[in-house]
C-alpha positions, -999 to +999 in steps of 0.1 A: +016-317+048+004-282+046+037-269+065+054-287+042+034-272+010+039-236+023+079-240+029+084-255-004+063-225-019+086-202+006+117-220-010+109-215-047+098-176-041+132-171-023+152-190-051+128-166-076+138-134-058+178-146-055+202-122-069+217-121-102+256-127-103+270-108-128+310-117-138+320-093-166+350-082-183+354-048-191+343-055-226+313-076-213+303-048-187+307-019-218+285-042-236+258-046-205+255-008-205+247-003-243+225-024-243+207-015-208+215+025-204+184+044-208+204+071-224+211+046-252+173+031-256+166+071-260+184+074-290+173+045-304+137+058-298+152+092-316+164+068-348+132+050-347+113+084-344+131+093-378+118+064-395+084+072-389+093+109-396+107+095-430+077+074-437+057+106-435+077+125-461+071+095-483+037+098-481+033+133-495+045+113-528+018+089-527-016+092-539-041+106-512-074+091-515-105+103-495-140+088-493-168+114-483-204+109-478-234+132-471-270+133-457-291+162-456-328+161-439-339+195-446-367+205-421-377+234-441-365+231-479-349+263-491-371+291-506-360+307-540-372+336-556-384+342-590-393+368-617-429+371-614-430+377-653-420+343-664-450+336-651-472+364-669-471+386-638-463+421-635-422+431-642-405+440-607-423+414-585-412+379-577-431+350-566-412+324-543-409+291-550-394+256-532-369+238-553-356+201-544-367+180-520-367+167-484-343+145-482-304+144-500-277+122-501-245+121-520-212+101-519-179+099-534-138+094-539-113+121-542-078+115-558-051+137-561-014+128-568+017+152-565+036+153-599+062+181-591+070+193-557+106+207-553+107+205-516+096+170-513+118+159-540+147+169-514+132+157-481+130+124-500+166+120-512+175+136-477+155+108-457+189+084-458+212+112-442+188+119-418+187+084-406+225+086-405+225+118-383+206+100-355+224+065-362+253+088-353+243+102-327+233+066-307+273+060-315+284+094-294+260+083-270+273+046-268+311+060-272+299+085-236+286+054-221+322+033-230+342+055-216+326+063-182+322+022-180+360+020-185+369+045-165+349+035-135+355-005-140+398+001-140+390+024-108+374-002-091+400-027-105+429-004-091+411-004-059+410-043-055+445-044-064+459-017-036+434-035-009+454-068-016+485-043-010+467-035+025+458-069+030+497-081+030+506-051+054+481-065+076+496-098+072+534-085+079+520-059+113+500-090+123+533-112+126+554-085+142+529-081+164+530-118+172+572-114+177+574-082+190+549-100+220+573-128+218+599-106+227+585-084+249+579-116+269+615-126+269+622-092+285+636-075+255+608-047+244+584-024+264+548-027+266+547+003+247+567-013+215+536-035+217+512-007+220+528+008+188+524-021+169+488-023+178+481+009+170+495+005+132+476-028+131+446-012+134+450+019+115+456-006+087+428-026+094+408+010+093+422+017+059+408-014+048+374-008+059+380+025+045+387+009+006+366-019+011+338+012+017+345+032-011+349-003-039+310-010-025+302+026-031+316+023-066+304-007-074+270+006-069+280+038-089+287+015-118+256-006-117+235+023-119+255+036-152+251+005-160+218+002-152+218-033-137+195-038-106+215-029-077+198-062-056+226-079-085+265-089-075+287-072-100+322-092-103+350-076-117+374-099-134+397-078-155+426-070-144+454-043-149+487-046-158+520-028-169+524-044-200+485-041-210+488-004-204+511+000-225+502-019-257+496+007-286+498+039-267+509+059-287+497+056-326+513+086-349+484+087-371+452+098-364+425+110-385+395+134-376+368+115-395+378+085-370+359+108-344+325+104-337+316+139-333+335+152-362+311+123-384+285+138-366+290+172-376+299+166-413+263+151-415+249+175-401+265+198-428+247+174-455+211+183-440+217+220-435+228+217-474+200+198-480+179+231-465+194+253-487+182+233-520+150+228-508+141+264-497+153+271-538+133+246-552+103+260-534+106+290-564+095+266-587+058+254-596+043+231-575+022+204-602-004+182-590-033+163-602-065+154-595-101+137-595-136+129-581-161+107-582-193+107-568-229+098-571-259+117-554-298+114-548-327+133-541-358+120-522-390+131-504-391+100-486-364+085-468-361+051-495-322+058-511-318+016-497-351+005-519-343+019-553-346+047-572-318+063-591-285+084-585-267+109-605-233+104-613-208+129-618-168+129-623-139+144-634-103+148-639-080+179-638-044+195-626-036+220-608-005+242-612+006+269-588+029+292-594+046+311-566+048+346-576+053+370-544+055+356-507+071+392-488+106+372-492+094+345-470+114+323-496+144+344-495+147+344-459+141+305-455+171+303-480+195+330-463+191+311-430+194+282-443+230+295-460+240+307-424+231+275-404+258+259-433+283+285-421+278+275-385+283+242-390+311+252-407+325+267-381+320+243-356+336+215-382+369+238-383+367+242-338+361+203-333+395+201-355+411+224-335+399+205-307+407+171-319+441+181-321+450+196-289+432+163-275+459+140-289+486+162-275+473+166-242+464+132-242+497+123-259+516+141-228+494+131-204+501+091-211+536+100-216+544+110-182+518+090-163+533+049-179+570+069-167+552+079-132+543+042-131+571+030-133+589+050-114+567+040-086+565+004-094+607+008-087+598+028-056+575+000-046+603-027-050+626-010-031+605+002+001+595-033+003+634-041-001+640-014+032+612-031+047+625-066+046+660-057+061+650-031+089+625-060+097+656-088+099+675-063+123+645-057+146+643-096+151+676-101+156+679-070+181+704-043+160+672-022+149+641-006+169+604-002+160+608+029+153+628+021+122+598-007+112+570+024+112+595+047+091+602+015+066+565+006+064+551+038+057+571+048+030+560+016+014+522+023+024+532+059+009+547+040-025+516+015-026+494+042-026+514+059-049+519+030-079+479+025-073+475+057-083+499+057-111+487+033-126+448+045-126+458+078-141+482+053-169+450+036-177+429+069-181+452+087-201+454+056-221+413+060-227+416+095-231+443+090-256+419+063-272+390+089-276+409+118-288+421+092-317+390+080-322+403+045-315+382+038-287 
């Protein structure tokens, strides 16, 4: 009974410990890393930081209330002097004298409340764009995260694809090395046509462990952008075609406030703006008001819980200050602030600049790699057609295998060149996407 108690508990921690299986689309897997990339949970924490940070500017408009309280036990009271003549004694001499008592204890509010502050004013009409210039920048960081997911998913995609390429040409060397022994047997090929076959067999076979290698590798390299344990199985189940590559391509519009980066900069431009009004404002008066109430007691003995009275006092007031002369402190605040909207400035005109000669390259780039494609998709098709007929002449004894090895590595030589086609189609396609801000 007890082995039986300690394999079921064995059972139900290995089932608790069993890997996660994980089958995603490419949109599903985009998705996965938003929401798990710790470069996107740090600029959430940046937005949520600026909430807090807004929350603070708040309250500076607030009232600000303050309780005090105070005890004093003076071990020696304090000693005053006075004119001795008050007292009838001669002019020029003093006599000292203790005033108060042993014991004091006081307690009170303060209240003060801002009426005019120029500066805050701005910080809290700014708070909103701020929010918006970190919300903004969780999308560029999101938009980062898309595109190395994409780009990483169709390269692991491609790969899958050209293995199943390898895993056919195993298929057709495997059967001609089955009838090339046949014949050999009948007495019409040398050991050595057998050999070669072999020897291609198993340099295809090497290949395969070679892709199969580098698709773990990458699979691994996209669960940890990903940031999915890597004791989980990642299943890809998107799939690349012609036709999908080229849907939309090639939009003629595009529009720089569709980019992240250029929405990013333009509110930017709105807080730098924002700096410049509030370094003027801080010219102006600066109005506040105030008050205080508190009551306090003297004692000889310590008895302020059994009685006796306390003194109340109170009042109101404002306070105005005027800045009259800082060194320029306020000027220079204002002039840097002016500049820091010229920079921006400037970088808004160079990510235009940029913007543009992304679409063209990107343009060009897609342009020539969906021809590439299918180019090689026709150079595929007709390797495998050379393929098919040298093979047909080798069985029927009008070719050699030295034809076979020259037909099937120009279509290894093709495969590997549609596969790669067709992954540089798909990434222009993305690049194209992000330069549009279409992505």
């Amino acid at each position: 009974m007890k082995l039986f108690t300690f394999s079921f508990l064995l059972l139900l921690a290995l089932v608790a410990n069993a890997q996660k299986i994980n089958s995603l689309t490419v949109q599903q897997a985009v998705d996965y890393a938003k929401q798990n990339s710790v470069q996107v949970k740090n600029a959430l924490l940046d937005y949520q930081v600026q909430k807090q940070t807004n929350r603070e500017i708040t309250s500076v408009a607030y009232p600000q209330i303050n309780a005090s309280g105070n005890f004093n036990d003076y071990l020696v009271i304090p000693t005053s002097l006075l004119p001795a003549e008050i007292a009838g004694g001669p002019a020029g001499t003093y006599f000292p004298v203790k005033f108060g008592t042993k014991y004091n204890a006081s307690g009170g509010f303060d209240v003060s409340q801002l009426l005019f502050d120029g500066q805050v004013f701005v910080g809290l009409i700014a708070r909103g764009v701020a929010l918006k210039f970190y919300e903004k920048q969780t999308e560029i960081t999101e938009e980062m995260i898309n595109v190395n997911v994409q780009k990483i998913y169709y390269q692991l995609v491609v790969g899958k694809q050209q293995l199943t390429s390898v895993d056919a040409n195993i298929g057709r060397f495997e059967k001609l090395l089955k009838d090339t022994k046949e014949i050999y047997k009948q007495g019409f090929a040398e050991r050595l046509d057998v050999d070669k076959v072999s020897v291609q067999l198993n340099n295809l076979q090497t290949e395969k462990i070679k892709i199969q290698s580098q698709l773990d590798a990458g699979n691994a390299g996209l669960k940890f952008l990903m940031n999915m344990p890597q004791k989980d199985s990642l299943l890809l189940t998107d799939s690349i075609t012609e036709d999908k590559i080229k849907e939309n391509i090639l939009a003629d519009n595009y529009k720089y406030e569709d980019r992240k980066e250029y929405q990013f900069l333009t509110i930017a431009k709105q807080l730098n703006e924002f700096n410049v009004r509030r370094y003027k404002l801080s010219y102006l008066p600066v109005l506040s008001a105030f008050g205080n109430y508190s009551k306090n007691a003297q004692r000889q003995r310590f008895d302020f819980f059994k009685g006796g009275q306390w003194f109340t006092t109170s009042l109101i007031g404002l306070k105005l200050s005027v800045p009259i002369f800082d060194g320029f402190a306020k000027s220079s605040r204002v002039q840097k602030a002016k500049i820091e909207v010229q920079r921006t400035n400037n970088n808004i005109e160079q990510l235009k600049s940029s913007i543009d000669n992304d679409v063209a390259q990107a343009r060009l780039k897609i342009t020539a790699s969906v021809v590439t494609m299918d180019n090689q998709k026709r150079n595929i098709e007709l390797a495998e057609r050379v393929y098919n007929t040298t093979k047909i002449k080798y069985e029927q004894g009008l070719g050699n295998n030295q034809e076979i090895y020259n037909a099937q590595t120009e279509l290894k030589i093709a495969q590997n060149n549609y596969y790669s086609a067709l992954y540089d189609a798909i990434i222009a396609k993305i690049d194209y996407q992000k330069a549009t801000g279409k992505l």
